[in-house]
Short mmCIF file of the C-alpha atoms (twelve columns), coordinates in Angstrom:
data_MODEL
# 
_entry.id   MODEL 
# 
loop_
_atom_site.group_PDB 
_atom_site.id 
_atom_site.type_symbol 
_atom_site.label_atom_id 
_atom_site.label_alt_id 
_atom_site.label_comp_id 
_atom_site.label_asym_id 
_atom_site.label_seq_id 
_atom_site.Cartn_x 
_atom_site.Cartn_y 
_atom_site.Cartn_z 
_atom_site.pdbx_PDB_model_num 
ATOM 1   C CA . UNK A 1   22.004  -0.298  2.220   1 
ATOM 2   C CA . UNK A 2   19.607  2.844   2.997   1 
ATOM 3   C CA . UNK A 3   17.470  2.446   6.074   1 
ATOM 4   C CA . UNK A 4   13.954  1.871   4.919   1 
ATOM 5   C CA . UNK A 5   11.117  4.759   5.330   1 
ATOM 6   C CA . UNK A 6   8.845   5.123   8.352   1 
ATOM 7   C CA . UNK A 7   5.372   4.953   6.936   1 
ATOM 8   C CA . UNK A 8   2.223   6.278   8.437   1 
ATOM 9   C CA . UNK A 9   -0.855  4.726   7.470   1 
ATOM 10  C CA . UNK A 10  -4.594  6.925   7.903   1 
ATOM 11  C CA . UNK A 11  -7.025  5.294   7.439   1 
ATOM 12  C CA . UNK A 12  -4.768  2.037   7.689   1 
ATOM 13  C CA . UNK A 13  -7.988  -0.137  9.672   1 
ATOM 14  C CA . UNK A 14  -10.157 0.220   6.513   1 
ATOM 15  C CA . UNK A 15  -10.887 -1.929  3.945   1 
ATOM 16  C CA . UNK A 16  -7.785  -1.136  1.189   1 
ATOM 17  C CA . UNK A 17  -5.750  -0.067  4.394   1 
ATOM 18  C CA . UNK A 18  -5.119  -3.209  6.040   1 
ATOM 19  C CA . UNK A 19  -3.713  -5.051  2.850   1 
ATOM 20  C CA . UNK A 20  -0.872  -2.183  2.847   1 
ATOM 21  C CA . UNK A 21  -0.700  -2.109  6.215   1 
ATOM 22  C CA . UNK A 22  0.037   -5.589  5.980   1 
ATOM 23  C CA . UNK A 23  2.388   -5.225  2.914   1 
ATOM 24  C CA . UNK A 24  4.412   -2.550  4.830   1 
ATOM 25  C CA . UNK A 25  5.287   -4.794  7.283   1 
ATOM 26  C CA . UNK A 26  6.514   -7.561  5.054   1 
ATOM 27  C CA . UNK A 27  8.453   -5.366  3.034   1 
ATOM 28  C CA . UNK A 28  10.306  -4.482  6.014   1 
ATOM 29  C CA . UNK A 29  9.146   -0.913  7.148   1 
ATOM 30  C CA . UNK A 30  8.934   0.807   10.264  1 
ATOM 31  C CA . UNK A 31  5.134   0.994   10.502  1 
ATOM 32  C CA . UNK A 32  2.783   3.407   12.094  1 
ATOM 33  C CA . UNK A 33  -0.893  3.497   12.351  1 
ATOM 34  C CA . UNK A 34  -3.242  6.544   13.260  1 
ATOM 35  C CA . UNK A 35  -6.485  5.179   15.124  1 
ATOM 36  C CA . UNK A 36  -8.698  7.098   17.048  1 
ATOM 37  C CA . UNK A 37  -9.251  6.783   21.136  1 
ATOM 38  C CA . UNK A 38  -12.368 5.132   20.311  1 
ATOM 39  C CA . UNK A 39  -11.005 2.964   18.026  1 
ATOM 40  C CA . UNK A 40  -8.434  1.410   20.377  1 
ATOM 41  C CA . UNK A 41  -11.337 0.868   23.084  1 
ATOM 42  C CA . UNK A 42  -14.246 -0.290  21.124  1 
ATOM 43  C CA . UNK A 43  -14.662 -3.875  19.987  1 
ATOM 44  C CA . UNK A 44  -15.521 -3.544  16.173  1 
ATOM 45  C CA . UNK A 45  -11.589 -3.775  15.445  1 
ATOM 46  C CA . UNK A 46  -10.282 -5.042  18.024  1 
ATOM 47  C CA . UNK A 47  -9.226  -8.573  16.282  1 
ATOM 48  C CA . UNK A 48  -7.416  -6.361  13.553  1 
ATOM 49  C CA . UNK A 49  -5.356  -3.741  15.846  1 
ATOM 50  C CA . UNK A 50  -4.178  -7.177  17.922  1 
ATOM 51  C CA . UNK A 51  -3.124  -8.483  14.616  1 
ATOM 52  C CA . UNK A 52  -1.635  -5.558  13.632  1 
ATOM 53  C CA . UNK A 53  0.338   -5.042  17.159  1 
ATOM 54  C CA . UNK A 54  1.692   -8.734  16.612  1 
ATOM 55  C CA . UNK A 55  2.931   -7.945  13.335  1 
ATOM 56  C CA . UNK A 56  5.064   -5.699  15.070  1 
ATOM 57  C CA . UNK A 57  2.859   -2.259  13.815  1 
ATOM 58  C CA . UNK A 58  2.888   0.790   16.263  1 
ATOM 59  C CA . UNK A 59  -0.610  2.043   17.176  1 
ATOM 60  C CA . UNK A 60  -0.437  5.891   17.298  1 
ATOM 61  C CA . UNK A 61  -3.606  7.761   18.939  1 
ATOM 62  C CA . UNK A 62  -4.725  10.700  16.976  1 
ATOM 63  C CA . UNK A 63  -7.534  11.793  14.717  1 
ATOM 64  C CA . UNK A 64  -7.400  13.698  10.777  1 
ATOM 65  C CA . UNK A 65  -9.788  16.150  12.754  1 
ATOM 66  C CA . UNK A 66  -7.180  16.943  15.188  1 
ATOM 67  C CA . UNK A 67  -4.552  19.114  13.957  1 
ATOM 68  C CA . UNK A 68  -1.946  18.678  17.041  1 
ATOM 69  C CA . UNK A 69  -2.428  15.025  17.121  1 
ATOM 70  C CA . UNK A 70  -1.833  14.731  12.948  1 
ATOM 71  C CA . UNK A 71  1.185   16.844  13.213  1 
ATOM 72  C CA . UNK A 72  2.336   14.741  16.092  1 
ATOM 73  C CA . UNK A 73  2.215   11.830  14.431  1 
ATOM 74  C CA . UNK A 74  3.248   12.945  11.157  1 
ATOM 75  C CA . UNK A 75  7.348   13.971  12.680  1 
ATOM 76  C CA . UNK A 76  7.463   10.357  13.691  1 
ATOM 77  C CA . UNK A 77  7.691   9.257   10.281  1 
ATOM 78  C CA . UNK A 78  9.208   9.789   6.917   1 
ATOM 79  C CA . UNK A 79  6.059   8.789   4.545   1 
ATOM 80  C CA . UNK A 80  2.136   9.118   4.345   1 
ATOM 81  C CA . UNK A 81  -0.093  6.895   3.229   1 
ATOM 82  C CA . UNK A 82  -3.987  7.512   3.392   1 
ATOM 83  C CA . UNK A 83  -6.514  4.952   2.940   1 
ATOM 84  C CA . UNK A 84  -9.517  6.908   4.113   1 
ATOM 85  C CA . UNK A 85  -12.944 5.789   3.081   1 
ATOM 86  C CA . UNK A 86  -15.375 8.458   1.188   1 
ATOM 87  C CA . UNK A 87  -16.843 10.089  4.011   1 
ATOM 88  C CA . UNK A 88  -13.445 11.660  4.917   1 
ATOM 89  C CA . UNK A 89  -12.029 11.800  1.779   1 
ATOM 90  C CA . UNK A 90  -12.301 15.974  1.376   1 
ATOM 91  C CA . UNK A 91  -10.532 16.337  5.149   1 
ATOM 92  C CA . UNK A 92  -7.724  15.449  3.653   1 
ATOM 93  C CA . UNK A 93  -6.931  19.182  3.131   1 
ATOM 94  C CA . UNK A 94  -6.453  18.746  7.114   1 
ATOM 95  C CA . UNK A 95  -3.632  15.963  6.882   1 
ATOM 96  C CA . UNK A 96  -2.078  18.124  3.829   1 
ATOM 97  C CA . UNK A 97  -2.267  20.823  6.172   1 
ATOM 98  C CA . UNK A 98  -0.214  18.812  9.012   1 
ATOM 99  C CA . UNK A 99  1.861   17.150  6.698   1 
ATOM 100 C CA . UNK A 100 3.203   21.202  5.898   1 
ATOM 101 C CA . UNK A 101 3.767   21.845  9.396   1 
ATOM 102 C CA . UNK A 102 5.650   19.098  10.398  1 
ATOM 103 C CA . UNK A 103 7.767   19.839  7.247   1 
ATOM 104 C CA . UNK A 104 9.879   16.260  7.432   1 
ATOM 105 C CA . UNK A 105 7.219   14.085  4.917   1 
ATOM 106 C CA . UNK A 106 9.240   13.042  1.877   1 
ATOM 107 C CA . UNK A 107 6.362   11.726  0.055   1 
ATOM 108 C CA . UNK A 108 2.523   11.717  0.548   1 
ATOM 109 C CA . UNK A 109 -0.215  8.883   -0.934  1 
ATOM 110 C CA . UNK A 110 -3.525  10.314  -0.606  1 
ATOM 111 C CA . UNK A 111 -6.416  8.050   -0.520  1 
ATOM 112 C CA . UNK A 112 -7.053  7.117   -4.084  1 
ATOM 113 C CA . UNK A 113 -6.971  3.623   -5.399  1 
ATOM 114 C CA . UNK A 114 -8.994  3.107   -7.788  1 
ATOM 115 C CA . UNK A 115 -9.115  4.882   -11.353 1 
ATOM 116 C CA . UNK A 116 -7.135  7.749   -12.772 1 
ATOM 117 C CA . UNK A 117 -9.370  10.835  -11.347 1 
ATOM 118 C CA . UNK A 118 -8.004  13.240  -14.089 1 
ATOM 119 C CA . UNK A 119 -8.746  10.965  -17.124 1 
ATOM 120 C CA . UNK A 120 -12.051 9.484   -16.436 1 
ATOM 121 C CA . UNK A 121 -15.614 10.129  -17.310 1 
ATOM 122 C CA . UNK A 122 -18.210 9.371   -14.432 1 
ATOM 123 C CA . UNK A 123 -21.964 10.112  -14.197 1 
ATOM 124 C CA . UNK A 124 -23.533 10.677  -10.642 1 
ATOM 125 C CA . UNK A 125 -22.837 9.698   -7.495  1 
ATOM 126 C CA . UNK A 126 -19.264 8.966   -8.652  1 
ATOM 127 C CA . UNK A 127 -18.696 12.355  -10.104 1 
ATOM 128 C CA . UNK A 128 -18.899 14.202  -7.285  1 
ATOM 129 C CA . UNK A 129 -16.361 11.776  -5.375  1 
ATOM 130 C CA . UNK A 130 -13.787 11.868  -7.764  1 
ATOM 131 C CA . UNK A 131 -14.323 15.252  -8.091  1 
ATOM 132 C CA . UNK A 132 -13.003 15.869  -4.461  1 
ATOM 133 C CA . UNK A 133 -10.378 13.624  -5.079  1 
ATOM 134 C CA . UNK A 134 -9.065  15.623  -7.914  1 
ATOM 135 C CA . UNK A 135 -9.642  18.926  -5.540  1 
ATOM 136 C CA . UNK A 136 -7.006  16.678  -3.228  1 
ATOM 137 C CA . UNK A 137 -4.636  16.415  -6.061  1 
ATOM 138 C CA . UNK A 138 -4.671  19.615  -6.694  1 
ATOM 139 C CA . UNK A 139 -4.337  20.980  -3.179  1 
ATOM 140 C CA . UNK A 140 -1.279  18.272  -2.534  1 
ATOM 141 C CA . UNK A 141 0.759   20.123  -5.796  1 
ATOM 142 C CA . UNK A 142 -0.082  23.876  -4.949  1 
ATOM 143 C CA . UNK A 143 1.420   23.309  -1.013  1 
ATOM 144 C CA . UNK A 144 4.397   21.426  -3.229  1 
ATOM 145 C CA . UNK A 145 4.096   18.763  -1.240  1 
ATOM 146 C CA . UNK A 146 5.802   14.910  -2.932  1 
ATOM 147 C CA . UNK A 147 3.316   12.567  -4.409  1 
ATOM 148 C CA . UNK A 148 2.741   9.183   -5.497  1 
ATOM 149 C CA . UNK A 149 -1.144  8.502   -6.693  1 
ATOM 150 C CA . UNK A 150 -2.474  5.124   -7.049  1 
ATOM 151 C CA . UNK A 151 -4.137  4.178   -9.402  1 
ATOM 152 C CA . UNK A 152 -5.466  0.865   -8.679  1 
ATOM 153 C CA . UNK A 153 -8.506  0.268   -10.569 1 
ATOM 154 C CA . UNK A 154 -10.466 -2.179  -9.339  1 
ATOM 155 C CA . UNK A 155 -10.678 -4.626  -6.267  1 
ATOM 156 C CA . UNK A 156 -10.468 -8.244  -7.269  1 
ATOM 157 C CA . UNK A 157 -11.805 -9.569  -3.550  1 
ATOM 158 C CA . UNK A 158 -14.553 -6.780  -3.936  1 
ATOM 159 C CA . UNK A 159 -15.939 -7.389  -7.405  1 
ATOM 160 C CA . UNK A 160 -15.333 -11.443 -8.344  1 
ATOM 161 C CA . UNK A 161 -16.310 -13.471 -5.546  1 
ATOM 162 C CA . UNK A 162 -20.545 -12.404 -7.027  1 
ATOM 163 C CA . UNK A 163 -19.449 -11.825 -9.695  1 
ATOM 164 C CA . UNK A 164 -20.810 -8.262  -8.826  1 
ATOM 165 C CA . UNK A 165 -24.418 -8.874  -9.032  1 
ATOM 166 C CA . UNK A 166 -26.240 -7.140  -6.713  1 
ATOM 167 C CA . UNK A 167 -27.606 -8.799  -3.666  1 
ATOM 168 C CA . UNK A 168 -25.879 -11.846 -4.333  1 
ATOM 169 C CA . UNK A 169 -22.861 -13.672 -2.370  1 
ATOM 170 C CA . UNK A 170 -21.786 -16.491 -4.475  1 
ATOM 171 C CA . UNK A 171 -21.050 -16.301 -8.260  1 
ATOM 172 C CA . UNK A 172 -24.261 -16.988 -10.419 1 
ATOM 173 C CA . UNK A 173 -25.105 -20.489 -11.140 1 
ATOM 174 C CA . UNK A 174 -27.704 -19.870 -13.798 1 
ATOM 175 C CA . UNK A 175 -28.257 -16.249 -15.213 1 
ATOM 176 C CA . UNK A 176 -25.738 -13.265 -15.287 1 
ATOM 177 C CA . UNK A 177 -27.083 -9.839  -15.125 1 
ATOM 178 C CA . UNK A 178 -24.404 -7.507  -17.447 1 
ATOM 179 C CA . UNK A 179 -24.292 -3.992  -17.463 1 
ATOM 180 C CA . UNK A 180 -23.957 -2.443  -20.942 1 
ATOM 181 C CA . UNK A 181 -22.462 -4.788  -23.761 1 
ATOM 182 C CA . UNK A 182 -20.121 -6.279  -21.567 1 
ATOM 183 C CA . UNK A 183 -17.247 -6.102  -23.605 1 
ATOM 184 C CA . UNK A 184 -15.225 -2.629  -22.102 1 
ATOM 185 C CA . UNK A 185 -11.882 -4.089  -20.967 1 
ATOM 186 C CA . UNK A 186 -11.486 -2.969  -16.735 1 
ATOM 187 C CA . UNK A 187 -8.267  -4.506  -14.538 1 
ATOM 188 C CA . UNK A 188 -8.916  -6.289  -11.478 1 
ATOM 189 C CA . UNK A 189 -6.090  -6.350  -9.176  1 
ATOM 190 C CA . UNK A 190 -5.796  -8.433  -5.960  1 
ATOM 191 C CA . UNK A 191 -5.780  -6.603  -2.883  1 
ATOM 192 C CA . UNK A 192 -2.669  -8.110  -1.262  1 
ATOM 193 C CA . UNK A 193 -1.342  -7.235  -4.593  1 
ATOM 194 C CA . UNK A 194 -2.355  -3.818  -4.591  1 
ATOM 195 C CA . UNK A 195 -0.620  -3.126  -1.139  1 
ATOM 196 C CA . UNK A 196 2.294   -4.755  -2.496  1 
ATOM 197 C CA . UNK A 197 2.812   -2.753  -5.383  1 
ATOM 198 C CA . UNK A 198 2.112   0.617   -3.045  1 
ATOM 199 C CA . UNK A 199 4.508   -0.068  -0.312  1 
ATOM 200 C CA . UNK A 200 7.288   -0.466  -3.084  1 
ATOM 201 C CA . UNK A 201 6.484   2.810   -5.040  1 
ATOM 202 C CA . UNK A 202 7.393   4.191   -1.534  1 
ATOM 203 C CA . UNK A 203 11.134  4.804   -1.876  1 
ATOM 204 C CA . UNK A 204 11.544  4.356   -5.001  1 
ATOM 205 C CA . UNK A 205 12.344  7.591   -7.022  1 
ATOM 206 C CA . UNK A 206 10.973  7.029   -10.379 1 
ATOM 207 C CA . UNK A 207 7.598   6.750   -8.664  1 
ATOM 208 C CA . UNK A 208 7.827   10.475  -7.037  1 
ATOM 209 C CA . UNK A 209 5.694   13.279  -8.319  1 
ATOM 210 C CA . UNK A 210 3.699   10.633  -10.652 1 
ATOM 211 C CA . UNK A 211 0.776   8.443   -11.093 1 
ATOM 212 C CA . UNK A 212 1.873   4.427   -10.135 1 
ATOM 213 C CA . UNK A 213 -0.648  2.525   -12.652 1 
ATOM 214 C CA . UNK A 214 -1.112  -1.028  -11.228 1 
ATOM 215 C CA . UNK A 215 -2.603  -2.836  -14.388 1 
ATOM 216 C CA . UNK A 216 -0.593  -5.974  -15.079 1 
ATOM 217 C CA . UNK A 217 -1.330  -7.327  -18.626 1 
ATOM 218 C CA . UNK A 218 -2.774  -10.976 -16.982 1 
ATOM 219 C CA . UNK A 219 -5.589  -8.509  -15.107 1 
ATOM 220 C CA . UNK A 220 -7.562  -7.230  -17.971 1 
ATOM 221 C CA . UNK A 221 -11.034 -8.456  -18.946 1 
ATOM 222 C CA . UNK A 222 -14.251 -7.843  -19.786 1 
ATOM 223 C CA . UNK A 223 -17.441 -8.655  -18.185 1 
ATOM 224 C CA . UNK A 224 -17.964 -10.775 -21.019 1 
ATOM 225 C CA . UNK A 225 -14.564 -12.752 -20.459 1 
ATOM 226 C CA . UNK A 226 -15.022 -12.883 -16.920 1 
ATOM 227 C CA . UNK A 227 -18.508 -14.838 -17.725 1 
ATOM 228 C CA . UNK A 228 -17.173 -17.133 -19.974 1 
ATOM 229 C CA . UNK A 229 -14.172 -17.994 -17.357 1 
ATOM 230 C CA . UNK A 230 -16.558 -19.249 -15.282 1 
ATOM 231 C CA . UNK A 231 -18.723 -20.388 -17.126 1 
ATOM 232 C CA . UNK A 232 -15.532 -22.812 -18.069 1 
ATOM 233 C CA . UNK A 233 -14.642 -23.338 -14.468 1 
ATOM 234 C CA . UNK A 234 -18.260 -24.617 -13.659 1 
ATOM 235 C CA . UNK A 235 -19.075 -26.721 -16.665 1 
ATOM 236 C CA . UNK A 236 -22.031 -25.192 -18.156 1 
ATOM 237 C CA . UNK A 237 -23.456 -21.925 -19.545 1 
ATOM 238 C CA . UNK A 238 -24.900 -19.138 -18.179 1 
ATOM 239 C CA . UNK A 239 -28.155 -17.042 -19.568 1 
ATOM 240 C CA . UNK A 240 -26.878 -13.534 -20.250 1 
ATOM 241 C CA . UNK A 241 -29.152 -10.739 -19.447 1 
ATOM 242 C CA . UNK A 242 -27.768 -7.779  -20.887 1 
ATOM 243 C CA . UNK A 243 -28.973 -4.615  -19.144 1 
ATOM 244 C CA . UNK A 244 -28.663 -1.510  -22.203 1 
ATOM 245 C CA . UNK A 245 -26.317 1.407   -21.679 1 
ATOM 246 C CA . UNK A 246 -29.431 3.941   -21.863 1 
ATOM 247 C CA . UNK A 247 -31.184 1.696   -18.876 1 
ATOM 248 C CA . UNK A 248 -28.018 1.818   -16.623 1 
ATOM 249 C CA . UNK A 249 -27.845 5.546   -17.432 1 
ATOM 250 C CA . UNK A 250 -31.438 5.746   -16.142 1 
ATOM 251 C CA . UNK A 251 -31.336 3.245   -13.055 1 
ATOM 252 C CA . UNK A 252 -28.796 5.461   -11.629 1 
ATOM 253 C CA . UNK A 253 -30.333 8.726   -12.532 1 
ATOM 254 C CA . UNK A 254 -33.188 6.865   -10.420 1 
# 
C-alpha cells in the first residue's frame, strides 16, 4: 500500500482550515501546519494549536511573507493546502513562488472553497475577491504547477444556524427576511464534510489538474425550502418578507 502524502496546511488555524486540518489527520496523513512566531506565543489560538499538537499535527514556524521560511517548509512535505482568509488571498503568488523553488510539491490547493471562480457572476465587493482568486488560478497553471480547486460552495455551520439573517444568532421564530424570490437552488455542505472530501482528492489522480465539486444531491435547496424545513421542524409558520432583486442590487451598491 503507497505511503500516504505529507500535507502542509497555510492558513490551517482559520476558520475552513481547521476542519481539514482535522480531516487530514483522521485520514491518516503526515500533517504539517505553518503558523507564525506570534501565533505560537499569543493566546488567541492557543486552545486550537494544543489540540492540534495532541492530534499528533507538527507545528512548523514560518510566514507566506517569508520566502526562506515557505520554501523551508514546503521540502518537508509532498502536498499544499491553503486555507488563507481574504486579506492574504493575492500573496499567494508568494507560496506559488516557494512551492517552484522547492520543486518536490506534487499537488497544490489554493485557498478557494467556495464557488466555481471561472463560472460565476458576482456584483461588488465579491467581484473583486474572486477576481484575485481567478488571478491565483491562473498564476498556479502558467508556473505548471499540479492543482486541485475546491469548489465548496457554501458553509452549512456558517449560513444555517440564523438562518443567515443579519444580526441574528438563533434561527427566526416569527418573520424571515429573503433575499430575492428565494427560490435559486445553492448547496450547503458541512464543514467536517468539506475537509473530508478535500483531504481525499489529495492522492487521488482523477482529482489532479481539475476542479473537485463538493455538491451532494441531499445538499441542494432554496431559501424557500430551507424556510419551510423549519418551519416543519418548529411547528408553525413563518411571515416571509421578501426583499426584491433590484433592492438587494441597491443595498449593496449602498
Amino acid at each position: 500500500m503507497a505511503s500516504k502524502s505529507k500535507i502542509l496546511f497555510i492558513g490551517g488555524t482559520g476558520y475552513i482550515g481547521k476542519f481539514t486540518v482535522e480531516a487530514s489527520v483522521k485520514a491518516g496523513h503526515p500533517t504539517f501546519v505553518l503558523v507564525r512566531e506570534s501565533t505560537i506565543s499569543g493566546p488567541s489560538k492557543s486552545q486550537l494549536l494544543d489540540h492540534f499538537k495532541n492530534l499528533g499535527v507538527n507545528l512548523v514556524i514560518g510566514d507566506v511573507l517569508n520566502h526562506e521560511s515557505l520554501v523551508k517548509a514546503i521540502k518537508q512535505v509532498d502536498v499544499v493546502i491553503s486555507t488563507v482568509g481574504h486579506t492574504l488571498l493575492a500573496d499567494q503568488v508568494k507560496i506559488i513562488a516557494a512551492i517552484k523553488e522547492a520543486g518536490n510539491v506534487k499537488r497544490f490547493f489554493p485557498s478557494e472553497f467556495g464557488n466555481d471562480i471561472d463560472r460565476v457572476h458576482a456584483v461588488e465587493p465579491a467581484k473583486s475577491l474572486f477576481a484575485i482568486k481567478a488571478k491565483i488560478r491562473r498564476a498556479v497553471e502558467a508556473e505548471g504547477i499540479p492543482y486541485t480547486y475546491v469548489a465548496s460552495n457554501l458553509f452549512a455551520g456558517y449560513f444555517l444556524p440564523n438562518l443567515s439573517q443579519p444580526g441574528a444568532t438563533a434561527p427566526p421564530r416569527y418573520k424571515v427576511v429573503i433575499l430575492g424570490d428565494g427560490n435559486p437552488k445553492a448547496i450547503y455542505n458541512e464543514e467536517n464534510d468539506i475537509g473530508t472530501y478535500t483531504i481525499k482528492a489529495v492522492d487521488d489522480p482523477r482529482t489532479l489538474n481539475k476542479i473537485l465539486y463538493i455538491k451532494p444531491p441531499g445538499n441542494i435547496y432554496s431559501f424557500n425550502d430551507l424556510v419551510s424545513l423549519w418551519e416543519r421542524k418548529i411547528g408553525k409558520t413563518l411571515d416571509r418578507v421578501y426583499v426584491p432583486e433590484e433592492q438587494v442590487l441597491k443595498n449593496i451598491q449602498g
